[in-house]
DOVOTOR-142609 format. One record per residue (C-alpha): residue number from 1; residue in three letters; x, y, z. Coordinates in Angstrom, 2 decimals, padded with zeros to 5 digits, m for minus. Layout:
# DOVOTOR-142609
REC  NUM  ALA  X  Y  Z
...
//
This chain:
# DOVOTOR-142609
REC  1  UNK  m016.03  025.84  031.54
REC  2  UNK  m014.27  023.07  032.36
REC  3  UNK  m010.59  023.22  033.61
REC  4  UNK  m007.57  022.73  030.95
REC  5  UNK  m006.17  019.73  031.02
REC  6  UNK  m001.71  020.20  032.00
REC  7  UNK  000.13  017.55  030.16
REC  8  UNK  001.81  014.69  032.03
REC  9  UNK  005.29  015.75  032.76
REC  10  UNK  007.39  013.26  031.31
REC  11  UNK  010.78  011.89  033.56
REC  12  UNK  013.80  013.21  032.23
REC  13  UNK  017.49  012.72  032.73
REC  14  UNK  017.54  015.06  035.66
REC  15  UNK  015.15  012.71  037.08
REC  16  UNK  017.24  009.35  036.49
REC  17  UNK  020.27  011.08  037.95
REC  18  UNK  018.51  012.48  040.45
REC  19  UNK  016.90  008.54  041.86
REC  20  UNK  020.62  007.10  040.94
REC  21  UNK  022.58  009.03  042.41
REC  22  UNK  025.03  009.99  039.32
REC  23  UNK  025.79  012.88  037.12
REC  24  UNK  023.42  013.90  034.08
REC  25  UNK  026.53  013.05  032.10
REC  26  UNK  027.13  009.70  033.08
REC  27  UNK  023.26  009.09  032.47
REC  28  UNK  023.88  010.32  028.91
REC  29  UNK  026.92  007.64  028.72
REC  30  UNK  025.10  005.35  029.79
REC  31  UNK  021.52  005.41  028.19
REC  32  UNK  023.68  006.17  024.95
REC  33  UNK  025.82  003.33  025.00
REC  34  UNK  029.22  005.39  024.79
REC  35  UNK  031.94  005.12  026.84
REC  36  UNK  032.90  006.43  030.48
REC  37  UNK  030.93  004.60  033.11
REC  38  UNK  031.00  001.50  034.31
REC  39  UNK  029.32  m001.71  033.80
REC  40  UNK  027.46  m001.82  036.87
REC  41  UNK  026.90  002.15  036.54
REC  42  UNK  025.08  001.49  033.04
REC  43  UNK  023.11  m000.95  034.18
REC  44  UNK  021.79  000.86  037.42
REC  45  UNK  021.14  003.56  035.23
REC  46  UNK  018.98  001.46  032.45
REC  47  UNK  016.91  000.19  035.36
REC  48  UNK  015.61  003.45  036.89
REC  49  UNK  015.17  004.66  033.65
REC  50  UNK  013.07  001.81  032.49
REC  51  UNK  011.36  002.29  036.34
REC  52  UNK  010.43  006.43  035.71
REC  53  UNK  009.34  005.13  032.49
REC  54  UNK  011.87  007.30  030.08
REC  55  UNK  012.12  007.06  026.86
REC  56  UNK  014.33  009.09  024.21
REC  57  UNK  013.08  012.46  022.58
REC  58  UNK  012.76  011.45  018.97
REC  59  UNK  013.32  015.04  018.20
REC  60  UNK  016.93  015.17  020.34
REC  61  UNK  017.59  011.77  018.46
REC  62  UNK  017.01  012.91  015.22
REC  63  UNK  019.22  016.16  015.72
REC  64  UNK  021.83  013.98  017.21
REC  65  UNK  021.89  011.55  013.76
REC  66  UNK  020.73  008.71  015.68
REC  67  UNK  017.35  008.90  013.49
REC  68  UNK  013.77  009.40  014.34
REC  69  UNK  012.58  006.03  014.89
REC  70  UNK  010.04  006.62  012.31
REC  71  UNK  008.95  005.85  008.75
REC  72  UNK  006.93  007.84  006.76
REC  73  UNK  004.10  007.17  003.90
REC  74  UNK  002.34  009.79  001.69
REC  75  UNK  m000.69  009.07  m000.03
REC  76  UNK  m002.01  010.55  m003.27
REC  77  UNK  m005.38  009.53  m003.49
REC  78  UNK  m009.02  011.17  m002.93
REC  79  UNK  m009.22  010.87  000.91
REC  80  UNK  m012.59  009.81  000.52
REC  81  UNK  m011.85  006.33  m001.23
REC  82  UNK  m009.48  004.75  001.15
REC  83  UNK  m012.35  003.85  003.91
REC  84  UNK  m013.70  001.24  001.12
REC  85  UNK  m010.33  000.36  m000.05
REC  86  UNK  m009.44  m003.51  001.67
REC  87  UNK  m006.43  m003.54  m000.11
REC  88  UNK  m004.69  m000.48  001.22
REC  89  UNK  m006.18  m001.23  004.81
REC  90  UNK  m004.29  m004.70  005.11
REC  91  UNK  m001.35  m003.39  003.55
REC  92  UNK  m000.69  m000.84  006.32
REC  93  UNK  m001.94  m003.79  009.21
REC  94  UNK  001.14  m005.57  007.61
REC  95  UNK  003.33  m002.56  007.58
REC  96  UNK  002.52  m001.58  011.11
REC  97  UNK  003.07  m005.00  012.17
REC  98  UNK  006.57  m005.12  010.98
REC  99  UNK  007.14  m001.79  012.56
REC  100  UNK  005.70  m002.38  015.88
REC  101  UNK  008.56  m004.76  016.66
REC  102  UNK  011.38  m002.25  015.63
REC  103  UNK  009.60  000.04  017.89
REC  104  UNK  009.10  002.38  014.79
REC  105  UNK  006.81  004.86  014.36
REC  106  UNK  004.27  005.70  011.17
REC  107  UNK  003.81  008.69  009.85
REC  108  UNK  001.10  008.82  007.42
REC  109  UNK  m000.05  011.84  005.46
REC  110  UNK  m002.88  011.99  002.57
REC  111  UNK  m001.99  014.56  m000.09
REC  112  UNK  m004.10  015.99  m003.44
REC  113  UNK  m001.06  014.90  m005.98
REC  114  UNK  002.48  013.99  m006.33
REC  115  UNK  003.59  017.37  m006.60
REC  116  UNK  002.58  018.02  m003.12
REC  117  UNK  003.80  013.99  m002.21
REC  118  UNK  006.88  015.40  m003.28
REC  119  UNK  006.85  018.30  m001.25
REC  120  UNK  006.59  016.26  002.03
REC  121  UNK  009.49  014.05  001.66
REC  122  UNK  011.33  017.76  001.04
REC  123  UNK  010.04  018.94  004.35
REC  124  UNK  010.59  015.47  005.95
REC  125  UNK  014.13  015.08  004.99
REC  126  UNK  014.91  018.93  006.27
REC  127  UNK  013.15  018.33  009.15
REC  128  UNK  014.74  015.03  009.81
REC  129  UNK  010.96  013.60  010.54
REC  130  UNK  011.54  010.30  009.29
REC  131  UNK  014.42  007.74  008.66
REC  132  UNK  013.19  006.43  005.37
REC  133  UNK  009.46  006.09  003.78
REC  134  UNK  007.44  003.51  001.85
REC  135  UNK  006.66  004.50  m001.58
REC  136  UNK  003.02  003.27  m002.72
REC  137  UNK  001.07  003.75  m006.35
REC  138  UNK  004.03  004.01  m008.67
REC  139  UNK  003.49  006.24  m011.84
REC  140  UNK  004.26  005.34  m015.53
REC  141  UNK  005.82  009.24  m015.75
REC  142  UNK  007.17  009.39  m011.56
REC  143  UNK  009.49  012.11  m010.28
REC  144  UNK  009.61  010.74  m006.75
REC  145  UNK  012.26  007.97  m007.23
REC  146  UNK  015.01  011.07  m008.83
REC  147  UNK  013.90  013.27  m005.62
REC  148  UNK  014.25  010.38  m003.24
REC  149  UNK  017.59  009.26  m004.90
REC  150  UNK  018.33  013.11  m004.58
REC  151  UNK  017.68  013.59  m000.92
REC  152  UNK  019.44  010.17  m000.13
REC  153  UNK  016.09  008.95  001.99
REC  154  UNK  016.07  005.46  002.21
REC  155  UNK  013.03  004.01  000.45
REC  156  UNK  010.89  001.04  m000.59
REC  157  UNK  008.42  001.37  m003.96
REC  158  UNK  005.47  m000.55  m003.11
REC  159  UNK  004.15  m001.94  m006.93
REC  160  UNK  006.58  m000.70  m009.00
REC  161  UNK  008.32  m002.98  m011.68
REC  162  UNK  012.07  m003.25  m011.15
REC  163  UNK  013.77  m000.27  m012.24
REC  164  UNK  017.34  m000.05  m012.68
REC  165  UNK  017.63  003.80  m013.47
REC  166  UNK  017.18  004.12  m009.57
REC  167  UNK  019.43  000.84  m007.90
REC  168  UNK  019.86  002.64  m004.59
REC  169  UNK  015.71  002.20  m004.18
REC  170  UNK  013.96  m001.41  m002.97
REC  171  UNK  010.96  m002.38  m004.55
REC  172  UNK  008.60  m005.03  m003.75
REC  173  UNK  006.84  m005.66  m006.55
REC  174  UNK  003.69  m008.33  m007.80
REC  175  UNK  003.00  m009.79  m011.73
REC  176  UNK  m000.06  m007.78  m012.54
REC  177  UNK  000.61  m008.44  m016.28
REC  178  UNK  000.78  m012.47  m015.44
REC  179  UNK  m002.45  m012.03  m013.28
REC  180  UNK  m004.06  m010.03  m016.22
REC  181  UNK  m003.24  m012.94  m018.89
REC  182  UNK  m004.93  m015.32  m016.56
REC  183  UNK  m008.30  m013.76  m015.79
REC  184  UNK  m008.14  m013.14  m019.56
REC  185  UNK  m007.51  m016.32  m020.38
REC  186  UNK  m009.93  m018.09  m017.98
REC  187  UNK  m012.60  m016.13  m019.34
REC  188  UNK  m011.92  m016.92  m022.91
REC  189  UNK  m012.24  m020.77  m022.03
REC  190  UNK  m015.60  m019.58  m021.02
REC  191  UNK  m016.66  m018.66  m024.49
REC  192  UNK  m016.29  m014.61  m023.74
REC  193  UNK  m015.36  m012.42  m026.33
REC  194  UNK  m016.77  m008.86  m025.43
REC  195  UNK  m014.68  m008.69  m022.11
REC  196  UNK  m014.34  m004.99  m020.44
REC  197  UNK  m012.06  m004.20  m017.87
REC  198  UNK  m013.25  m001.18  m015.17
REC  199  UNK  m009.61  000.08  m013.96
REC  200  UNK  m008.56  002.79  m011.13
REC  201  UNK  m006.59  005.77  m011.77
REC  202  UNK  m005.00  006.29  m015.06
REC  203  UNK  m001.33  007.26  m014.68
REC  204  UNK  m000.69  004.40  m012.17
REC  205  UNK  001.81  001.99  m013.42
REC  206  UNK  m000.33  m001.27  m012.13
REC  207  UNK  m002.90  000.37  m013.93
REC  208  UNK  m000.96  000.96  m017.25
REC  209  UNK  000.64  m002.69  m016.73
REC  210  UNK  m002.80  m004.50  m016.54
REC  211  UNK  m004.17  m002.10  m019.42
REC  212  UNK  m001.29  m003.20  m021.74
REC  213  UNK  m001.64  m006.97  m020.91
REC  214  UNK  m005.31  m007.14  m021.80
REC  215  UNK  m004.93  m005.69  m025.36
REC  216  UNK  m002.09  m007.82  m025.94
REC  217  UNK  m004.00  m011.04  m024.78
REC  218  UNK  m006.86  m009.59  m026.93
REC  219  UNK  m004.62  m009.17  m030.07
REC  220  UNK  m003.31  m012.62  m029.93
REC  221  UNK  m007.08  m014.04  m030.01
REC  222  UNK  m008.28  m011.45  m032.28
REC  223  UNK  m010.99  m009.67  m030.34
REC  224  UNK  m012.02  m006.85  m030.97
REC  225  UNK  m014.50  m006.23  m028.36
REC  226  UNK  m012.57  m005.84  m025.45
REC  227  UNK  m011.56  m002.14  m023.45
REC  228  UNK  m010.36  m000.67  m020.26
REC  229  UNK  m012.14  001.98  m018.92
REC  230  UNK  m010.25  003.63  m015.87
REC  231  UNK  m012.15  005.23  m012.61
REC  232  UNK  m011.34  006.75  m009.55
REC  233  UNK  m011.75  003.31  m007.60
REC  234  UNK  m014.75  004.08  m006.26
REC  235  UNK  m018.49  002.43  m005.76
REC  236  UNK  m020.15  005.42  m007.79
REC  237  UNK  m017.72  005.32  m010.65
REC  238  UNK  m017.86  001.14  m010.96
REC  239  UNK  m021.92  001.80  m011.36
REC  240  UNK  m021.73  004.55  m013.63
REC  241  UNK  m019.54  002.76  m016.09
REC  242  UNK  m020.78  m000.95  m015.42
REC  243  UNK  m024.11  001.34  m016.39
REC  244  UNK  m022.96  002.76  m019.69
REC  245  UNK  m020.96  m000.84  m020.93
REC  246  UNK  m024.32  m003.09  m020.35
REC  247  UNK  m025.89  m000.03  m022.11
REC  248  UNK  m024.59  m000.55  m025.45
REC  249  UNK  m025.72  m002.28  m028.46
REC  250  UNK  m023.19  m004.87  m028.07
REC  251  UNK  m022.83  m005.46  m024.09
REC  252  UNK  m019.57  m006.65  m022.94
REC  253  UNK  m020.24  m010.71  m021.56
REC  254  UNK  m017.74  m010.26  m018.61
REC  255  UNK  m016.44  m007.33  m016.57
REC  256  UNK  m013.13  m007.45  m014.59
REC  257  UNK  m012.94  m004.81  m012.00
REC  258  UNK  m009.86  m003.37  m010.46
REC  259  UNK  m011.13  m003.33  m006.94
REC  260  UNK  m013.85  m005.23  m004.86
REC  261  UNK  m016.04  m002.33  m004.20
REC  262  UNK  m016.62  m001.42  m007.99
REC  263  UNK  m017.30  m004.94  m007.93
REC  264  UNK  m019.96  m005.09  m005.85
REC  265  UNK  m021.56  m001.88  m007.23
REC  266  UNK  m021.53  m003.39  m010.71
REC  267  UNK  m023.62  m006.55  m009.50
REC  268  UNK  m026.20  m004.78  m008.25
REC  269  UNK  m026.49  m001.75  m011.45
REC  270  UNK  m026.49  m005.10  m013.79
REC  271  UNK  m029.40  m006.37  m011.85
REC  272  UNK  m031.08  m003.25  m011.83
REC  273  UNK  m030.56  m003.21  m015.14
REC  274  UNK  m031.89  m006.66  m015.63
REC  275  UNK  m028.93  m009.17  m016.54
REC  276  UNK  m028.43  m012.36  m014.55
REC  277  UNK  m024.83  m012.50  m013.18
REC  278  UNK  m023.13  m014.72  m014.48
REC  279  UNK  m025.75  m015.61  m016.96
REC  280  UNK  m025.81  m012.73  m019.30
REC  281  UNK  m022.86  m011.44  m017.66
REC  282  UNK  m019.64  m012.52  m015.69
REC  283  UNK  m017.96  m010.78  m012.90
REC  284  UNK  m014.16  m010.81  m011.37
REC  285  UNK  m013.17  m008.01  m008.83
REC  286  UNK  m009.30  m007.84  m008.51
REC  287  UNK  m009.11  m007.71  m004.93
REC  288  UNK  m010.50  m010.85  m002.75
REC  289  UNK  m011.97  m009.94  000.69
REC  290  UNK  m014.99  m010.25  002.92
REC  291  UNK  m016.94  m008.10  000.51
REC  292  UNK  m016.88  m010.56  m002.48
REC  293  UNK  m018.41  m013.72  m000.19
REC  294  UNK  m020.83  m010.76  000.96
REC  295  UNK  m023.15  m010.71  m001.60
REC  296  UNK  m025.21  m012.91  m003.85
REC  297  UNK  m023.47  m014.68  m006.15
REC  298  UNK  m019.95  m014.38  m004.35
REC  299  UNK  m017.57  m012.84  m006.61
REC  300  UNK  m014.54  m014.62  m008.29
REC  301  UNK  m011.70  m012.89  m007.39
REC  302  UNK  m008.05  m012.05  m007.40
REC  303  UNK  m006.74  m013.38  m004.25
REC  304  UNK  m003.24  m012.30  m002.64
REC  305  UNK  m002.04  m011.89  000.67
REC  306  UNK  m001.88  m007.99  001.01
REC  307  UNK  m001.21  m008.43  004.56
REC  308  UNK  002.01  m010.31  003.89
REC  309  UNK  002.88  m008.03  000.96
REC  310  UNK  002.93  m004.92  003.80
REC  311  UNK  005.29  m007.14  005.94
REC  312  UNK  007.19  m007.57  002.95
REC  313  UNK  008.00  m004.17  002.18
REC  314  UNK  008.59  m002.94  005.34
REC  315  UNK  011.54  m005.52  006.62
REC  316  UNK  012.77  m004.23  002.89
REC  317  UNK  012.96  m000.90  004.71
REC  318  UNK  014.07  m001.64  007.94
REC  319  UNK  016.91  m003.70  006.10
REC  320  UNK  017.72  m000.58  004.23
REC  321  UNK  017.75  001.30  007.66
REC  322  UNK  020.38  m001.40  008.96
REC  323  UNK  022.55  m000.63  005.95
REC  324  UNK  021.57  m003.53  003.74
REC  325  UNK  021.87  m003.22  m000.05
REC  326  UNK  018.59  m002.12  m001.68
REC  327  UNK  016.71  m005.03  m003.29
REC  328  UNK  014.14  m006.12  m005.73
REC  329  UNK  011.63  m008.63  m004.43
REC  330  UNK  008.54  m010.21  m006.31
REC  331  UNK  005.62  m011.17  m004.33
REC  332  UNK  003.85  m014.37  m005.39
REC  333  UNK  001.35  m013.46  m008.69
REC  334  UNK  m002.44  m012.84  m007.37
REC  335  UNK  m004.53  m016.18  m008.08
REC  336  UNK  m007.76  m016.20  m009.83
REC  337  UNK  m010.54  m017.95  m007.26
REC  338  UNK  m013.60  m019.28  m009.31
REC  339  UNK  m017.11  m018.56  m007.68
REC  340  UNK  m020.43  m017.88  m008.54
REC  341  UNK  m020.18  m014.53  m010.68
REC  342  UNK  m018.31  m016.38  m013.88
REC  343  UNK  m019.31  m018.71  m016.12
REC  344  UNK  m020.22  m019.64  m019.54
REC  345  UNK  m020.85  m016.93  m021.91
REC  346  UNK  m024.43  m017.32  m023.39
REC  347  UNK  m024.73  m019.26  m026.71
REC  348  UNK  m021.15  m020.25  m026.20
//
């Protein structure tokens, strides 16, 4: 067998005493910034430190109160769905980017349901694991923003309308309900009138917000043949319904998805069910990416910068880590990009 690998020892301030000739003390002075060494002491001390290659114990920090240098994020989602999910990928590359130059850490955990989301920040906050954590798929009935405001953790809700039961919480938030109303109202200039909308999870509040706008836009035309059906997000469940709508006696003559990959899986079960997109039926996926200029015809789609929206949220959190006042900021409202998947409804 081979042998066990012994960790690295890592320098400590024994060691930077030790090479600059001072007390431990005065090396805790001066890597801490407080008072009782001199000038030239501090700095001869920060430059064999940065030499040995120390850096503070996030764990000594955090019982000291100086913080953990890290920000957390819970997930409550079927771990199997976020490998296909483009949206949540470039929203933590956007995240992490912000954080990277804070020198903040990201502590990500995937969980079976809010109840147990809510359990981490519990253990978190005892723990003193993180400094403050990003809040993503905001509920229409949500307990997290009471506990949060409970435990004091500084936060950011990522999606979440502005809410002003909770003003100590920042939320970064986009128009899904102005999106909705134009997808709906781009494919009514089309001639559609049977228009079904595949959405995620029920329960989210995007979800519930995109839901509501599309019977309201339906009410003021007068259709009747328009529906959300809501999914788990994933490929399987986007074919199974796409499947059962085109099934009917009275198929729906445009489909808006609420992610890319349910998207793509309802192109290919309406060919293999033998409509033309977009001739017997029109396609829009929610999320733009790579996937929807993947595959033939490329998808209209819902374009935003997710990236950008990740940055966003996390200099909300960092400000809120600085001691800035917790804000509301809107994102600009997703923007419908016409391809080949919509078009003219037949006989319209």
């Amino acid at each position: 067998m081979p042998a066990k690998r012994s960790p690295a020892r890592r320098p400590t301030m024994k060691d930077i005493a030790r090479r600059a000739g001072v007390s431990e003390s005065a090396v805790s002075f001066a890597l801490n910034g407080r008072p009782g060494v001199s000038d030239v002491t501090r700095e001869r001390v920060r430059r064999v430190a940065e030499q040995l290659g120390w850096r503070p114990s996030t764990a000594a920090r955090a019982l000291s109160g100086e913080g953990a240098a890290t920000v957390g994020l819970v997930l409550a989602r079927p771990a199997d769905t976020l490998g296909v999910d483009s949206f949540f990928l470039q929203l933590v590359s956007g995240i992490q980017e912000v954080l990277a130059e804070r020198h903040l850490g990201l502590l990500f955990q995937v969980v079976e349901g809010v109840p147990d989301e809510c359990a981490v920040y519990r253990r978190w906050w005892a723990e003193h694991r993180v400094d403050g954590v990003l809040v993503v798929d905001p509920r229409t009935e949500d307990p997290r923003p009471d506990l949060l405001d409970e435990l004091g953790l500084p936060a950011v809700v990522i999606g979440g309308a502005p809410d002003e039961r909770h003003p100590g919480l920042s939320t970064v938030w986009a128009d899904d309900a102005g999106a909705m109303a134009a997808v709906v109202d781009g494919l009514y200039a089309l001639g559609h009138r049977r228009i079904v909308h595949i959405a995620g999870l029920s329960g989210l509040a995007h979800t519930e917000r995109r839901i509501r706008t599309l019977r309201a836009e339906a009410r003021r035309r007068g259709l009747t043949g328009v529906e959300s059906i809501t999914t788990d997000y994933s490929d399987a469940a986007g074919a199974a319904v796409t499947r059962r709508v085109l099934g009917s006696a009275a198929p729906a003559t445009a489909l808006i998805y609420d992610n890319d990959v349910m998207a793509l899986a309802g192109v290919a079960t309406a060919a293999g069910l033998g409509f033309s997109v977009p001739a017997d039926v029109s396609v829009v996926a929610w999320e733009d990416s790579a996937l929807c200029r993947m595959v033939k015809p490329w998808l209209s789609a819902l374009s935003r910068d997710s990236v950008e929206f990740g940055r966003t949220a996390a200099r909300e959190l960092t400000a809120l880590l600085d001691g800035g006042p917790a804000r509301t900021v809107r994102v600009p409202v997703p923007r419908l990009i016409e391809r080949e998947s919509t078009g003219a409804a037949r006989g319209a």
